[in-house]
C-alpha positions in Angstrom: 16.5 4.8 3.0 12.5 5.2 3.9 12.6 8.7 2.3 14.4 7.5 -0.5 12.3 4.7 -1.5 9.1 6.8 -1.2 10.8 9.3 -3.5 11.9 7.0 -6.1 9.7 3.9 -6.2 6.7 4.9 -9.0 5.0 1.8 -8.3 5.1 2.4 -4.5 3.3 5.7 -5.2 1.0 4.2 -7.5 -0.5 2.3 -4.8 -1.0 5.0 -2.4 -4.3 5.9 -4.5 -5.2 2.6 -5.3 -5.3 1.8 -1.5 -7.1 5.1 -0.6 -10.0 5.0 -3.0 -10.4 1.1 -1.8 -11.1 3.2 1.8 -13.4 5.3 0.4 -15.8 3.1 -1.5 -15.7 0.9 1.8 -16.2 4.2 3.8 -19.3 4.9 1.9 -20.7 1.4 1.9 -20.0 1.3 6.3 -21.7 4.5 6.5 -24.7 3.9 4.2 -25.3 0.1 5.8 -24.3 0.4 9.2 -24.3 2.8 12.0 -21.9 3.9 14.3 -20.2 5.7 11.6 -17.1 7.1 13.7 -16.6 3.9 15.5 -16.3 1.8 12.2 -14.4 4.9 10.4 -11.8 4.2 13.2 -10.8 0.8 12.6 -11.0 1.7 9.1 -8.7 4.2 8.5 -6.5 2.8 10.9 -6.6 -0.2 8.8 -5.8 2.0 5.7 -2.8 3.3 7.2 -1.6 0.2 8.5 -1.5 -0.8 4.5 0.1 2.1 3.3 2.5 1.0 6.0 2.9 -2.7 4.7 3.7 -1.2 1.4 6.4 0.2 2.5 7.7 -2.1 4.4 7.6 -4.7 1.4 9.0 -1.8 -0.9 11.7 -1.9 2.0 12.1 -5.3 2.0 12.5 -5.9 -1.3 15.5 -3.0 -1.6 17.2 -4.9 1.0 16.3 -8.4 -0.2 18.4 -7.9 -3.9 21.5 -8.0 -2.0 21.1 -10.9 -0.3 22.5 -14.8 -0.8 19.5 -17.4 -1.7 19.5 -18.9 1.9 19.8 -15.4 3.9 17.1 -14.6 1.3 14.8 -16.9 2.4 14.9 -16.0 6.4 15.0 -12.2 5.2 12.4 -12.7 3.6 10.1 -15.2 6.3 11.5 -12.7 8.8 9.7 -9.6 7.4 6.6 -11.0 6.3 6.6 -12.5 10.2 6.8 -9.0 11.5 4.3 -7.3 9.4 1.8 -9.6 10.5 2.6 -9.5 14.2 2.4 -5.9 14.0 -0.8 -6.1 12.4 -1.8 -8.7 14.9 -0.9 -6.0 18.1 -2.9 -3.3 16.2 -6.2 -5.5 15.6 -5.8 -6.7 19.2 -5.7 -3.4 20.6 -8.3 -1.5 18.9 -10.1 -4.7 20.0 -9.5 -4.3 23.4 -10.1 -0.7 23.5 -13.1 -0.1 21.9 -12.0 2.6 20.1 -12.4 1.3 16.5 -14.4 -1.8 14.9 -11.6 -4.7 14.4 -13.8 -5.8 11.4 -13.9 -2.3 9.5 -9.7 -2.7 10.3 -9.4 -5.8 8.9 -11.5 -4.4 5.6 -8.8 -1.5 6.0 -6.1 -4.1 6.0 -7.5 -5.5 2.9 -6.5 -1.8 0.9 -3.1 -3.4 0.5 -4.3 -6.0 -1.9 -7.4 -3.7 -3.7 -4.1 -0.9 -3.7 -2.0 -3.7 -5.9 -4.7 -5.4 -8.0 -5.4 -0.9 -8.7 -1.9 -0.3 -9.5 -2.1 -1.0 -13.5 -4.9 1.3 -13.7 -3.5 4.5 -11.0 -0.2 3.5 -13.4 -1.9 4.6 -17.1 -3.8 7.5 -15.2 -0.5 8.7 -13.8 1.0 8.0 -16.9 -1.1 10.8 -18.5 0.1 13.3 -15.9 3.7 13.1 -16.1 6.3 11.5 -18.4 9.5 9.5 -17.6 12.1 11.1 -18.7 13.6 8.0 -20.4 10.5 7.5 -22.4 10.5 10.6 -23.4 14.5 10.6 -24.5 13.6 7.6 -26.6 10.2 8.8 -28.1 12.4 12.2 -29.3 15.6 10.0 -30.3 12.5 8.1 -32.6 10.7 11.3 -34.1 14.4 12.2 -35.2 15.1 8.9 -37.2 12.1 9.4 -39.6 
């Protein structure tokens, strides 16, 4: 179901660049400002992925969440977002505790998920450009014909 929803969900993958160029531009402004460079990197890029990750998960979540009743809905729905933030809870406590990543720098990496969606219009016209839905296309030629 994963595979599928990475496969098929355009606006999924339209965050995925959104949410990695948000990592770079904070990459560049950690390495110009601050030092140790791999250390904040680290918690970064781990927070990065942990985004691309809650994307998913939502895009997951959401599949599943069409097919339920309003009140299962609801606890679906509480469930999830419960989990995701448990899991990002374990991940910031750990690098924490281990010292093998800066918890701030993952928090900032965290914070792609947002930058990723509040991006997505923009990746979405760029993409646009680069290839063409074949439904918009079917009606743009059923349109040329009519003239």
């Amino acid at each position: 179901m994963i595979g599928r929803i990475l496969r098929d969900n355009r606006t999924l993958k339209e965050m995925f660049p959104g949410i990695i160029l948000y990592g770079g531009v904070v990459q560049a402004v950690l390495v110009i400002f601050f030092s140790s460079k791999i250390f904040r990197a680290v918690g970064l890029w781990t927070g990065v992925l942990c985004a691309c990750a809650m994307a998913v998960h939502m895009a997951y979540c959401l599949e599943t969440l069409v097919s339920l009743d309003e009140k299962r809905a609801s606890a679906y729905v509480k469930k999830t977002m419960l989990l995701r933030y448990a899991c990002i809870c374990v991940i910031l406590a750990a690098i924490a505790l281990s010292g093998l990543g800066d918890p701030v720098s993952f928090v900032l990496g965290t914070l792609g998920l947002k930058a990723g969606a509040y991006l997505q219009p923009l990746t979405h016209r760029i993409a646009a450009r680069f290839y063409a839905d074949p439904e918009e296309q079917q009606n743009s030629d059923s349109k040329e014909g009519e003239c």
